[in-house]
C-alpha positions as CSV (number, residue, x, y, z in Angstrom):
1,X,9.7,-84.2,4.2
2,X,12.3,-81.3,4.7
3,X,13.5,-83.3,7.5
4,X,14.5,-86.5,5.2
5,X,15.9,-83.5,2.4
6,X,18.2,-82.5,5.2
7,X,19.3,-85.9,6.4
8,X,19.6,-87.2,2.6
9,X,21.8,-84.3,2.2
10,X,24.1,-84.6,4.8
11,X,24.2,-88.2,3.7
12,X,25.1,-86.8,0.1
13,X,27.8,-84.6,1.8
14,X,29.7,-87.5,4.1
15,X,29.7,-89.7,0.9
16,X,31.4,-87.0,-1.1
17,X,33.7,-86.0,1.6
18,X,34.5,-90.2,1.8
19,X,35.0,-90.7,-1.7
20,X,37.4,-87.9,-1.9
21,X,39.3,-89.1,0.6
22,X,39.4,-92.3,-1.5
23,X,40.8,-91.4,-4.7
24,X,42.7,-88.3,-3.2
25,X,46.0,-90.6,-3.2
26,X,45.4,-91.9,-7.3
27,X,44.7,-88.4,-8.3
28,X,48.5,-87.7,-6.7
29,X,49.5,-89.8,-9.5
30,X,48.7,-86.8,-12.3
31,X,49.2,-84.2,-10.3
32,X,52.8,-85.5,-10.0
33,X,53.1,-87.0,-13.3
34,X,51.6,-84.8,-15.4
35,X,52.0,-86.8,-18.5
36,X,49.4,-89.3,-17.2
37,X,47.4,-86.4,-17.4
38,X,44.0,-89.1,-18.6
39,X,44.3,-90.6,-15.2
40,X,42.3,-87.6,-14.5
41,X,39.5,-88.9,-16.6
42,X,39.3,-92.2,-15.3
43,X,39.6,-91.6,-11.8
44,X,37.0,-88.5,-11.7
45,X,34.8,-91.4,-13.7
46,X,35.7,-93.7,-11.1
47,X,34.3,-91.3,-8.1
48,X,31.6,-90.0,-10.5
49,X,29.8,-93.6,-10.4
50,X,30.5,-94.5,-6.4
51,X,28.9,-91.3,-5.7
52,X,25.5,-91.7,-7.5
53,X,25.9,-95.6,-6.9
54,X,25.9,-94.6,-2.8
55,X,23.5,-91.9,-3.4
56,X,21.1,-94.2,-5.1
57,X,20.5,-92.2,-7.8
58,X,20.0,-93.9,-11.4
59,X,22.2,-91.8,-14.0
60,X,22.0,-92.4,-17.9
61,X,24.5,-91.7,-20.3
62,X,23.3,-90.5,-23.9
63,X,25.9,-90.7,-26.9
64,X,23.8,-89.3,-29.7
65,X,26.6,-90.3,-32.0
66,X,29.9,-92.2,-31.2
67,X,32.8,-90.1,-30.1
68,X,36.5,-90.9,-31.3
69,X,38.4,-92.0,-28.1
70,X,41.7,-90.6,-29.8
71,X,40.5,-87.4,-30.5
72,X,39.8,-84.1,-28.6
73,X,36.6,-82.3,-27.8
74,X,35.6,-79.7,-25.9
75,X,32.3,-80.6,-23.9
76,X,30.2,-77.4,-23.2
77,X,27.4,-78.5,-21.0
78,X,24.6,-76.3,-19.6
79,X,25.1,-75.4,-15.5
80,X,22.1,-75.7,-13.4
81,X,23.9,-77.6,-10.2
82,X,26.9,-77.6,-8.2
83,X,26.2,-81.2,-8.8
84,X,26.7,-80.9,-12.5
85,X,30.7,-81.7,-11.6
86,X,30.2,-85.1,-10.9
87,X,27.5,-85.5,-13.5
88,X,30.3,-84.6,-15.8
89,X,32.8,-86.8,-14.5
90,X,30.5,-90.1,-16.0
91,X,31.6,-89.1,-19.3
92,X,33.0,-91.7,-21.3
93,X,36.0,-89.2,-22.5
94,X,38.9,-88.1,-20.5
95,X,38.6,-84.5,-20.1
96,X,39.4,-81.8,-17.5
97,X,37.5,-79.2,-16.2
98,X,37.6,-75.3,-16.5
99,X,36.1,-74.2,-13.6
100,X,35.1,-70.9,-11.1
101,X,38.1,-70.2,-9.0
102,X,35.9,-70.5,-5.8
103,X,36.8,-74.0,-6.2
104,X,39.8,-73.5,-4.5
105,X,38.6,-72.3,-0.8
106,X,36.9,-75.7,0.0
107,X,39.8,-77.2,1.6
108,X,42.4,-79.9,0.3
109,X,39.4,-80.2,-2.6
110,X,40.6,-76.8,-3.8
111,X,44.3,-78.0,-3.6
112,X,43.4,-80.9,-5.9
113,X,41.0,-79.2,-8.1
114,X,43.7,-76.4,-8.8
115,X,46.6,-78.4,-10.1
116,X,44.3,-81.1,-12.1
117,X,42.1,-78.6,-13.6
118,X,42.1,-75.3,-15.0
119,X,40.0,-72.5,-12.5
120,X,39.1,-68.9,-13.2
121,X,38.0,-65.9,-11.6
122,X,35.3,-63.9,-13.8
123,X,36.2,-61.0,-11.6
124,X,39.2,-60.3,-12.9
125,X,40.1,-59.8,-16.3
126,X,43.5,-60.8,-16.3
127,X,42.4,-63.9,-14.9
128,X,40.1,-64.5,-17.6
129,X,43.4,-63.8,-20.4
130,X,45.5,-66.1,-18.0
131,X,42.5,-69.2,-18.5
132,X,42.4,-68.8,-21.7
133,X,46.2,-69.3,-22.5
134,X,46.0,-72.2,-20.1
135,X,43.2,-73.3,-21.7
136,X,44.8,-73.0,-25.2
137,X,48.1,-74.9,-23.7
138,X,46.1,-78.1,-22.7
139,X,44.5,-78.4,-26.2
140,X,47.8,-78.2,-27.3
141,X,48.8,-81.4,-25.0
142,X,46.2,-83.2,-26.6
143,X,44.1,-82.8,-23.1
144,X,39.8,-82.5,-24.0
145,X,38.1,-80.2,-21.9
146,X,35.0,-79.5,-20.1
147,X,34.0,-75.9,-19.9
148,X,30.2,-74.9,-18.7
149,X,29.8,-72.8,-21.4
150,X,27.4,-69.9,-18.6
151,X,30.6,-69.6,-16.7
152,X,29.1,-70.8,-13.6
153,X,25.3,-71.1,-12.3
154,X,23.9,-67.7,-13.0
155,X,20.5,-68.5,-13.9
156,X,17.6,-68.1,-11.7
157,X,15.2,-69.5,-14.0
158,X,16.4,-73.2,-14.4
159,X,15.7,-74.6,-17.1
160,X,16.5,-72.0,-18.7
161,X,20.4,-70.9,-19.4
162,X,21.8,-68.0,-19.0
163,X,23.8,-65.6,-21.6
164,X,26.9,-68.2,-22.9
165,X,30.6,-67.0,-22.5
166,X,33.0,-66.8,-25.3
167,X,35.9,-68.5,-23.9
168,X,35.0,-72.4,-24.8
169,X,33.5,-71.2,-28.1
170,X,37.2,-69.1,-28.7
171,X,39.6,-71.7,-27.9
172,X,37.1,-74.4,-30.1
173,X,37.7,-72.2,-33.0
174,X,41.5,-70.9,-32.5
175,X,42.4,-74.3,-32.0
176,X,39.7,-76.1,-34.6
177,X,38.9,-78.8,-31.6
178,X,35.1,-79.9,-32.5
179,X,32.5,-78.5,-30.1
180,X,30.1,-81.5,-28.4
181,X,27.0,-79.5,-26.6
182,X,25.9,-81.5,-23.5
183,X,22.4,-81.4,-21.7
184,X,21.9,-82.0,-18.4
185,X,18.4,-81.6,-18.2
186,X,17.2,-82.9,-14.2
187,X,20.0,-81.5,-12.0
188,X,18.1,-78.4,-11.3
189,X,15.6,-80.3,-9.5
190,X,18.2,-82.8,-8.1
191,X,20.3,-80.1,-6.3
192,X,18.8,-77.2,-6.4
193,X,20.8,-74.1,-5.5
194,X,18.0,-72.4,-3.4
195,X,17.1,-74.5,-1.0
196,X,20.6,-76.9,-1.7
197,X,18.6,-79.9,-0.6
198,X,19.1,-83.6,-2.3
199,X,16.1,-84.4,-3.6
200,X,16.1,-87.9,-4.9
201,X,15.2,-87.7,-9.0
202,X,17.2,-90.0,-11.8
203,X,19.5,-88.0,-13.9
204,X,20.6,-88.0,-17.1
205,X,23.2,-86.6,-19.8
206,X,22.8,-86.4,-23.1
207,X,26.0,-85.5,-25.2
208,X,24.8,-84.5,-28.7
209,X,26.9,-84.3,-31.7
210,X,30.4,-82.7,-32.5
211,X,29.8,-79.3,-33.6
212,X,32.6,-79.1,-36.1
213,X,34.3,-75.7,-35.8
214,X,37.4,-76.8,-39.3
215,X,37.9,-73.4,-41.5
216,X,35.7,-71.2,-39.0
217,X,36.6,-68.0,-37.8
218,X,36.4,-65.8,-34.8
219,X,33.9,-64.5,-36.9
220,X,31.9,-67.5,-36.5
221,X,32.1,-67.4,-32.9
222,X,28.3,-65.6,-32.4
223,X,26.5,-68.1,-34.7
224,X,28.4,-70.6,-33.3
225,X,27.4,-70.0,-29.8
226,X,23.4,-69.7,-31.1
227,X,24.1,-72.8,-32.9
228,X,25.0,-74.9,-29.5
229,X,22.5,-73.0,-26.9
230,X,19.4,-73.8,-29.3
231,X,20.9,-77.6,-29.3
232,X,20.7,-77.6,-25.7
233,X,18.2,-75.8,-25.0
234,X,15.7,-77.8,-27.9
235,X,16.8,-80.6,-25.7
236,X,15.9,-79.1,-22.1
237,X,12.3,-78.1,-23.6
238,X,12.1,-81.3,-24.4
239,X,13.2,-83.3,-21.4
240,X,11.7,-80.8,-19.0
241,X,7.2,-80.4,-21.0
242,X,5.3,-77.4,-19.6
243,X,8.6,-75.9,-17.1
244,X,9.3,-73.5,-20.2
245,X,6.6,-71.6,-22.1
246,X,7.5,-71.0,-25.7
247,X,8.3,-67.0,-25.7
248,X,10.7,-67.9,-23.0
């Protein structure tokens, strides 16, 4: 069985590397024209489905209610998987991504990656400051973004999250940008991160309603951040019976 884990994931890995190559030209066009800046959407939605298509894995897509195509969102999923980037990319919306810095070492990905999206290193403080302006600047170009609202994968009891960050919850209230909590609920068991072996299981993502953040203040921000974790984590309890115990 390991043996059809390993060879399923170096499948997994030469259909990723191919489909980059793919749409590495198209995702030129944003990087160059930054004003066609929801190209970015469609095309990471465009790679999103050829890879679980080639992968054979079944995804489903859960709207609990409808989301306006003309307005902004920030989408603060849980982060299990480094497979939980695709998994994102299937969203209906045109966002971009706020993402670990790391990002940037895995060649001519990193290049791309960099100038479409926004990275940060949790490191460094100043780099933190510097996301957050950026961060700030695309709400103000009318871009929605994606932000794993753990800061990366850091727990080690999946499916359960870890402590959330501030910075999605900030720039959702400083800007007054609804909040939408997303669950992905099977990626854990999909790709894990110890052993990092495919292992073939359906997936799903289930984007709950807009948290609206209108009038709130940085105040706010704690009970806001309670207020999305117990949405998503209600939800991973209940997509995932008997893998948490109640006190947990």
């Amino acid at each position: 069985m390991s043996l059809l884990k390993r060879i399923y994931t170096a499948y997994g890995m030469l259909v990723f590397g191919t489909f980059f190559v793919v749409f590495f030209i198209p995702l030129l066009i944003p990087i160059f024209f930054p004003k066609k800046h929801k190209l970015v959407g469609v095309f990471n939605r465009w790679w999103a489905k050829s890879l679980f298509i080639f992968l054979g894995i079944p995804y489903r897509l859960e709207y609990k209610s409808k989301l306006d195509p003309n307005k902004q969102y920030i989408f603060a999923p849980n982060h299990f998987s480094f497979i939980d980037i695709p998994t994102m990319g299937l969203n209906k919306h045109n966002t971009i991504f706020v993402g670990k810095s790391e990002m940037e070492t895995v060649p001519f990905f990193g290049w791309m990656y960099k100038n479409l999206h926004i990275t940060v290193d949790r490191t460094r403080l100043k780099s933190m400051y510097a996301t957050l302006i950026k961060s700030m600047q695309a709400l103000d170009e009318g871009k929605s973004l994606t932000i794993f609202i753990e800061g990366g994968i850091y727990t080690d009891q999946p499916p359960k999250m870890a402590r959330l960050k501030d910075g999605a919850f900030r720039a959702a209230i400083e800007k007054q940008i609804p909040i939408v909590p997303v669950t992905i609920p099977h990626n854990w068991i999909l790709l894990p991160v110890e052993p990092m072996l495919l292992n073939w299981t359906p997936t799903s993502i289930i984007f709950h309603e807009p948290v609206e953040v209108a009038g709130m203040t940085l105040d706010d921000m704690s009970s806001l951040k309670e207020k999305v974790y117990q949405v998503i984590d209600t939800e991973l309890r209940k997509q995932n019976p008997g893998v948490l115990k109640d006190e947990d």
